[in-house]
N, C-alpha and C positions, 0 to 999 in steps of 0.2 A: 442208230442208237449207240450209245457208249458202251464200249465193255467192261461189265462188272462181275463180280465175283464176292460169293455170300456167304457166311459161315455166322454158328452161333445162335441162340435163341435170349430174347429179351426185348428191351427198348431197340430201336432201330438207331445207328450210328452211320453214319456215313463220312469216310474217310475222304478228304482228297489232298491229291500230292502238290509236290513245286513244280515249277520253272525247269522243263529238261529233262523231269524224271518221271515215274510212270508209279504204280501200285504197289510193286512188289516191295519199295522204300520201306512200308512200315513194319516189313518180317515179324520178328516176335511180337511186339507190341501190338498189332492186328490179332496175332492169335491169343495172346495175352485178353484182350480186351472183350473178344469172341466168348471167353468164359460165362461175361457178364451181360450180353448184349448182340444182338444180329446185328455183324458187322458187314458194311456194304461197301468194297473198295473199288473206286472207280479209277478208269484211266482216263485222262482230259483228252482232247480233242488232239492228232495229231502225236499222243506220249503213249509209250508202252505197246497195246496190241489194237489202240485206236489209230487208225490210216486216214480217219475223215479231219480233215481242218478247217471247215467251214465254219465250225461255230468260235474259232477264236478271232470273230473279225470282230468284237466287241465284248465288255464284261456283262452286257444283258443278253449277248446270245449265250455265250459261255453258260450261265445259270442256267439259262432255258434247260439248253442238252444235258444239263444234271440234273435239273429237274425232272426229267420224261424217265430216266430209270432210277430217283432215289424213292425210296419209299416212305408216303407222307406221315407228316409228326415226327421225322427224323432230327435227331440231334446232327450238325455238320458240323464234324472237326476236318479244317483246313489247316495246312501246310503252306505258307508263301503266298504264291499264289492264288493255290486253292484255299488259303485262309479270305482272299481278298476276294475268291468267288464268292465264299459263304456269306461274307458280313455283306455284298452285295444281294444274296439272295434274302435275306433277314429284312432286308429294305424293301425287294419289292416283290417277294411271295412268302410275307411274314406267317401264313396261313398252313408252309406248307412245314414248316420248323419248329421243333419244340426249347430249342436251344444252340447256343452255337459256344464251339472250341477254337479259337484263333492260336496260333502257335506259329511265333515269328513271323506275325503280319503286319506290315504297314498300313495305315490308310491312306497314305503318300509314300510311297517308297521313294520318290528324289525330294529333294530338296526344293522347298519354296516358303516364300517369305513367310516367315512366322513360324515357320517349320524346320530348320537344322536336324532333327534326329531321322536322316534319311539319307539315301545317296546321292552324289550329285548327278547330277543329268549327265555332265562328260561319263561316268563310270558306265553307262547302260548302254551311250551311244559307242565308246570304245567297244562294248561287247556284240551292238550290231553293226561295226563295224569289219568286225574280225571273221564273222560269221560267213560269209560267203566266200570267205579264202579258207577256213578251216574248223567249221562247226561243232567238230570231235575237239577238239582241242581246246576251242573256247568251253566246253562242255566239261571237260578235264579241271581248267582253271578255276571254272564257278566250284565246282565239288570245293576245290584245294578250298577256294575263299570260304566255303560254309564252314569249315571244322577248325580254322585258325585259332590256336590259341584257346581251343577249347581243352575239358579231361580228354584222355585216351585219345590225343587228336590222332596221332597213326593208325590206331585200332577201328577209328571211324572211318578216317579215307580209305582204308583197305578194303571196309564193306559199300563205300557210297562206289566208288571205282569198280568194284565186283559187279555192282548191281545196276550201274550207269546203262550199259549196253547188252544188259541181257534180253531185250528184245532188238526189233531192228531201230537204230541212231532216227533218230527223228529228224524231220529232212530242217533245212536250214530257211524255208520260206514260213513253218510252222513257229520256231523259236523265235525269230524277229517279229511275229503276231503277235505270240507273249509277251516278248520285249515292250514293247510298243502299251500293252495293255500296262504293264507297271510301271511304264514312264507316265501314261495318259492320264490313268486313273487318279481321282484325290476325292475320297470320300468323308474327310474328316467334317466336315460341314453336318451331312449325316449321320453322326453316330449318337447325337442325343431321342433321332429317331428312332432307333431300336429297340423293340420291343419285345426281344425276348431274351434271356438268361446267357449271362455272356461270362464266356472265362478264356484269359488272357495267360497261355504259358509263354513265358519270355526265358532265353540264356543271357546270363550273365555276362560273356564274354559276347556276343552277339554281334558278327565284323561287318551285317549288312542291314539287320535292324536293332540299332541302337534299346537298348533300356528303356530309355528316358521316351521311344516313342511309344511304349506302351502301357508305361507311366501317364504319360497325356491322354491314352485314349482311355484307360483304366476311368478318370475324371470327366469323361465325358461322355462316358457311356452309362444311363441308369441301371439297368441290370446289371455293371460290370464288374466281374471281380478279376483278380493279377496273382499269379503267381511265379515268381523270377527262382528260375533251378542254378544256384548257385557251381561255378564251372561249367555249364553249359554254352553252346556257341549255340551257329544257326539251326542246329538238329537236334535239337534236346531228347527228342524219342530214340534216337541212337547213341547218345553219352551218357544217358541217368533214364534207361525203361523203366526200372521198375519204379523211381517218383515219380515218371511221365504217368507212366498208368496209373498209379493209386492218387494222384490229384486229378486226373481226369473222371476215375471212379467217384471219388468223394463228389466233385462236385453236379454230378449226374445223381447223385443220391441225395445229396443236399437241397437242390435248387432245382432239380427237375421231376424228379420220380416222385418224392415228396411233394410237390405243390402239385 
């Protein structure tokens, strides 16, 4: 079982992190949110105080093992990643979600035909390639690249590098699983499939998902609605909390709690 950790009473929320990092990413903003909502933050397979990495041999296992400790009719706001968990689990245990929060998600995160607002395949395979000579380091660089160019980028690297290694480094067979998962994955095909209430935070400045991809899926998704936090980069929940939370509140009020 994943390790989670639960604060807060209301509609059930379920947090999950990126590529690297573990739970404790969403600090304020978790307890900010906790006000409004029992918030459920997990650690992925292999991140933070999870040791198991079995289930990151695929994005249907992946779901599965958040499925077994999130609590059902939960709202999933995903991060990266765990954005790419969520809108996979919307697809295939729409039963078990009342709505979903993507935030800096790709449905392709590289690049393919038809697709430019993505990274390219060389970027991912540079990063597992590096991996097995210096996993901490490559782990350093992704931080640098998420805050590029964003507000307070020094005030954000300070706390994403704070919080990078405060449990133990996740080992380097774990990351290249993940790697592998957001080279693999392309769920755009599936998102006119989705059936439940979808809201899309995007940064403006965003140095690994582009605008414009969530732009597209914004159009292709029928419950979907967009919201782009001006000056924000890849971490919009740590350069603008407090719009992060109060668009996330609104539209949980709006579109979920209300219908």
């Amino acid at each position: 079982m994943l390790p989670t950790e639960c604060s807060g009473h209301g509609p059930d929320l379920v947090m999950l992190h990126g590529w690297g990092m573990h739970s404790a990413i969403w600090g304020e903003c978790a307890g900010r949110l906790a006000r409004r909502f029992r918030v459920t933050l997990v650690d992925l397979p292999g991140h933070g105080r999870s040791r198991s990495c079995a289930a990151m041999e695929s994005l249907a296992s992946l779901v599965e093992a958040i499925a077994e400790v999130a609590p059902p009719r939960a709202i999933w706001l995903g991060w990266s990643l765990g954005g790419l968990a969520a809108l996979r689990a919307a697809l295939d245990l729409p039963q078990r979600l009342a709505g979903l929060v993507l935030v800096a998600t790709n449905a392709s995160f590289v690049q393919r035909p038809g697709w430019p607002w993505a990274q390219s395949e060389a970027v991912l395979e540079g990063f597992a390639d590096e991996l097995a000579r210096d996993h901490r380091g490559v782990l350093r660089r992704f931080v640098a690249l998420q805050v590029r160019g964003s507000d307070a980028e020094r005030q954000q690297l300070h706390i994403l590098r704070e919080r990078l290694f405060l449990y133990e480094t996740p080992d380097s067979g774990m990351l290249e699983a993940g790697l592998r998962l957001l080279k693999q994955s392309d769920l755009r095909a599936e998102l006119p499939r989705v059936a439940r209430p979808v809201l899309q935070v995007a940064g403006e400045r965003d140095r690994l998902v582009p605008v414009e991809a969530a732009i597209r899926q914004a159009a292709l998704l029928p419950g979907g609605a967009l919201e782009v936090l001006t000056g924000a980069g890849h971490a919009p929940f740590l350069s603008h909390p407090d719009r992060f939370c109060e668009v996330v509140e609104a539209f949980i009020d709006e579109r979920i709690s209300s219908g």
